[in-house]
C-alpha positions as CSV (number, residue, x, y, z in Angstrom):
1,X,-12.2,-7.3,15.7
2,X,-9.9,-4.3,15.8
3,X,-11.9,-1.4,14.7
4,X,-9.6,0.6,16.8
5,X,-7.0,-0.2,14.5
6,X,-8.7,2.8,12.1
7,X,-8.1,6.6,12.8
8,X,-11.5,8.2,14.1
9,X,-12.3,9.9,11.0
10,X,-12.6,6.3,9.4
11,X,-14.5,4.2,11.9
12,X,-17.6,4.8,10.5
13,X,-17.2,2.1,7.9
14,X,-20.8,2.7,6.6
15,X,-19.9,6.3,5.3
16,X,-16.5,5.8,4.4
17,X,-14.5,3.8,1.8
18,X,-15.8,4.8,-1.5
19,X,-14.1,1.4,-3.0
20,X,-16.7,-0.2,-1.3
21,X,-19.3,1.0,-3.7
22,X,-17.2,-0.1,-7.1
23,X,-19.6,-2.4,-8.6
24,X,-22.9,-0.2,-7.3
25,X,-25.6,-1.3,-5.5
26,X,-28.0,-2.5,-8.3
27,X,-26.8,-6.1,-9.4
28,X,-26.9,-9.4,-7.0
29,X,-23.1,-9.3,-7.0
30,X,-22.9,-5.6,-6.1
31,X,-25.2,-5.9,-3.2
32,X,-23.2,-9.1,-2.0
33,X,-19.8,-6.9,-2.3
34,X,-20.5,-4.0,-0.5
35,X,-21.9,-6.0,2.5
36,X,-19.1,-8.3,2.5
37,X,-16.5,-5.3,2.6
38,X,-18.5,-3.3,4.9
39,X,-18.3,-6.6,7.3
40,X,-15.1,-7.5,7.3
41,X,-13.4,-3.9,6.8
42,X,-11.5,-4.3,9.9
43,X,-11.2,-8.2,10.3
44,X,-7.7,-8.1,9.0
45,X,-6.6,-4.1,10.2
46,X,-4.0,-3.8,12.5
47,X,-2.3,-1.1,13.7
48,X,0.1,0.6,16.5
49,X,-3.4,2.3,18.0
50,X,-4.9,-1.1,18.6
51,X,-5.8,-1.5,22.6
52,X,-5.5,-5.6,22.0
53,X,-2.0,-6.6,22.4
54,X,-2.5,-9.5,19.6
55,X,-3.6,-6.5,17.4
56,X,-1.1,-3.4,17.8
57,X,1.8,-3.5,15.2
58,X,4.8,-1.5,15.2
59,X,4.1,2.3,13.6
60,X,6.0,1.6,10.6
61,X,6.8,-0.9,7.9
62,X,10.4,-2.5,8.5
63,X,12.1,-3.5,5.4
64,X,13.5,-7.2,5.5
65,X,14.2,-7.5,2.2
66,X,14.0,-4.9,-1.6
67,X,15.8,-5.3,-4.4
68,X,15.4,-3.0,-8.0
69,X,16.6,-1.7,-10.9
70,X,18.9,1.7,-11.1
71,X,16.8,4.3,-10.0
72,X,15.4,6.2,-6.9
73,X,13.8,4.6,-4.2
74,X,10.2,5.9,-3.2
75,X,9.9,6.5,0.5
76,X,6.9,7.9,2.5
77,X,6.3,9.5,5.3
78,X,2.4,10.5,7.3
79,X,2.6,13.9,5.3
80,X,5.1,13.5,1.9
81,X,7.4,11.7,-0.4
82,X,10.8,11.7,-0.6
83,X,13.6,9.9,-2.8
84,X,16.2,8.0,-2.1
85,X,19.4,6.8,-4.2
86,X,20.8,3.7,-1.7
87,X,21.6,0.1,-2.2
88,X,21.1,-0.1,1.9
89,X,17.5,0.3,2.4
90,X,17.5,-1.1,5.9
91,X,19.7,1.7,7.1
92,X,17.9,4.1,4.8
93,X,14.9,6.5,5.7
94,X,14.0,7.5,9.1
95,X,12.3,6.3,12.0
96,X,9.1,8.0,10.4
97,X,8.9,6.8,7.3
98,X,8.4,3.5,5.0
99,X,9.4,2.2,1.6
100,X,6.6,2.7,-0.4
101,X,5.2,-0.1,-2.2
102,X,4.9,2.3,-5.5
103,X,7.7,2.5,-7.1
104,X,7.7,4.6,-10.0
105,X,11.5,5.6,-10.8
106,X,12.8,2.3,-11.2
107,X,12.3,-0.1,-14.0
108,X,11.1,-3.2,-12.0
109,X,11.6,-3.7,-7.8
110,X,10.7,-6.9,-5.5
111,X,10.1,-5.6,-1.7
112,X,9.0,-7.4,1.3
113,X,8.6,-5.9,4.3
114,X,7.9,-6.6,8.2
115,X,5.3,-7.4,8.5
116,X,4.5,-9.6,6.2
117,X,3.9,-7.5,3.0
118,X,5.2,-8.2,-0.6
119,X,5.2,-5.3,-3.3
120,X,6.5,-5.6,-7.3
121,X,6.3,-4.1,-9.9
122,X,7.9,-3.8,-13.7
123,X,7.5,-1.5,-16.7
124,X,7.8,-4.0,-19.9
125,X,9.4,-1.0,-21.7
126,X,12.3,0.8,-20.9
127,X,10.9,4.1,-22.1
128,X,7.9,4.1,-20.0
129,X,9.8,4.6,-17.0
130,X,9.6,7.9,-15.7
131,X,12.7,10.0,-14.4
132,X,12.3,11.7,-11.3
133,X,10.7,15.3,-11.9
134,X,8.5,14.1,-14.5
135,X,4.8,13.5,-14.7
136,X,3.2,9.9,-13.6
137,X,0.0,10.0,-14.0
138,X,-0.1,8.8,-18.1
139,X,1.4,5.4,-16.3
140,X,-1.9,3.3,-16.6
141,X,-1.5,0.2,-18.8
142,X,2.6,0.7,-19.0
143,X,3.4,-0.8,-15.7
144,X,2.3,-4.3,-14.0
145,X,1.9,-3.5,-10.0
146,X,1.1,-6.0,-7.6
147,X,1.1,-6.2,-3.7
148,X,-0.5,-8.2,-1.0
149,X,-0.9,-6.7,2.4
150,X,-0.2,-2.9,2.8
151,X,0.2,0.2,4.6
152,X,-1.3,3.5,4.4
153,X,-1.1,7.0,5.3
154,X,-3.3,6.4,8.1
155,X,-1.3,3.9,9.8
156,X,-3.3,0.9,9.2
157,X,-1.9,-2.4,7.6
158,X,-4.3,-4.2,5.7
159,X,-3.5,-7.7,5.9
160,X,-4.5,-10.9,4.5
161,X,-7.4,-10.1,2.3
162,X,-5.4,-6.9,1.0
163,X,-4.3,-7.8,-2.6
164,X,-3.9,-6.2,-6.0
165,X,-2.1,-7.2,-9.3
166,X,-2.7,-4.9,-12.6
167,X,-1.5,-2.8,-15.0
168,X,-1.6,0.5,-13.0
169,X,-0.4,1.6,-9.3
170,X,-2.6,1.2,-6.7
């Protein structure tokens, strides 16, 4: 499997990914967790450092389709954040950065991007949506989020196995 897909500060998957850990080490199913994640950590990683043709994706996410509410967009890049305010988000951003699967300036937003990922999210309330500037970390429990695949900062996509749907962003 494509454990070069990880950056070498994360392919030692027994000392990294605190996640792994969540439901401790004590119980039946805690035990069974951790050594289940620990196994297949890179089974579905992929990533533009992989040596295996099969296995080396392009460096960023391509947007096929998003659509949203008024608002800004929430692009990211390796090292920061930016904003912006464009009904064209294949034309928008730049060659090194991605639409963010968090989107926290716009009421609701439905994304899917190359390849194969799917991000939404809404805010049931009106008023719980922040405006850009503000503070959004008092979000939890005001927003459902949900996504299945992703990308991350390291350039990995998790695929497959990487899904999430809550009431905060993840």
């Amino acid at each position: 499997m494509p454990l070069d897909a990880l950056p070498e500060h994360l392919r030692d998957i027994e000392n990294h990914f605190p996640d792994d850990e969540q439901f401790g080490t004590r119980t039946l199913f805690g035990r069974l967790y951790r050594w289940y994640q620990k196994k297949t950590k890179t089974w579905f990683a992929f990533s533009y450092r992989c040596q295996a043709g099969w296995a080396r994706w392009r460096k960023y996410p391509m947007v096929l389709f998003a659509i949203g509410s008024k608002g800004l967009w929430r692009f990211e890049t390796k090292y920061t954040e930016y904003m912006m305010d464009t009904p064209h988000l294949r034309m928008a951003g730049s060659p090194d950065s991605y639409l963010s699967r968090i989107q926290y300036y716009k009421r609701w937003h439905f994304a899917v991007q190359w390849p194969l990922m799917i991000s939404f999210h809404l805010y049931p309330k009106m008023t719980d949506v922040p405006k850009y500037g503000e503070s959004v970390s008092e979000l939890d429990g005001k927003v459902w989020f949900g996504y299945w695949g992703h990308y991350d900062a390291d350039s990995v996509y998790w695929m497959i196995t990487s899904m999430y749907v809550g009431k905060n962003w993840k």
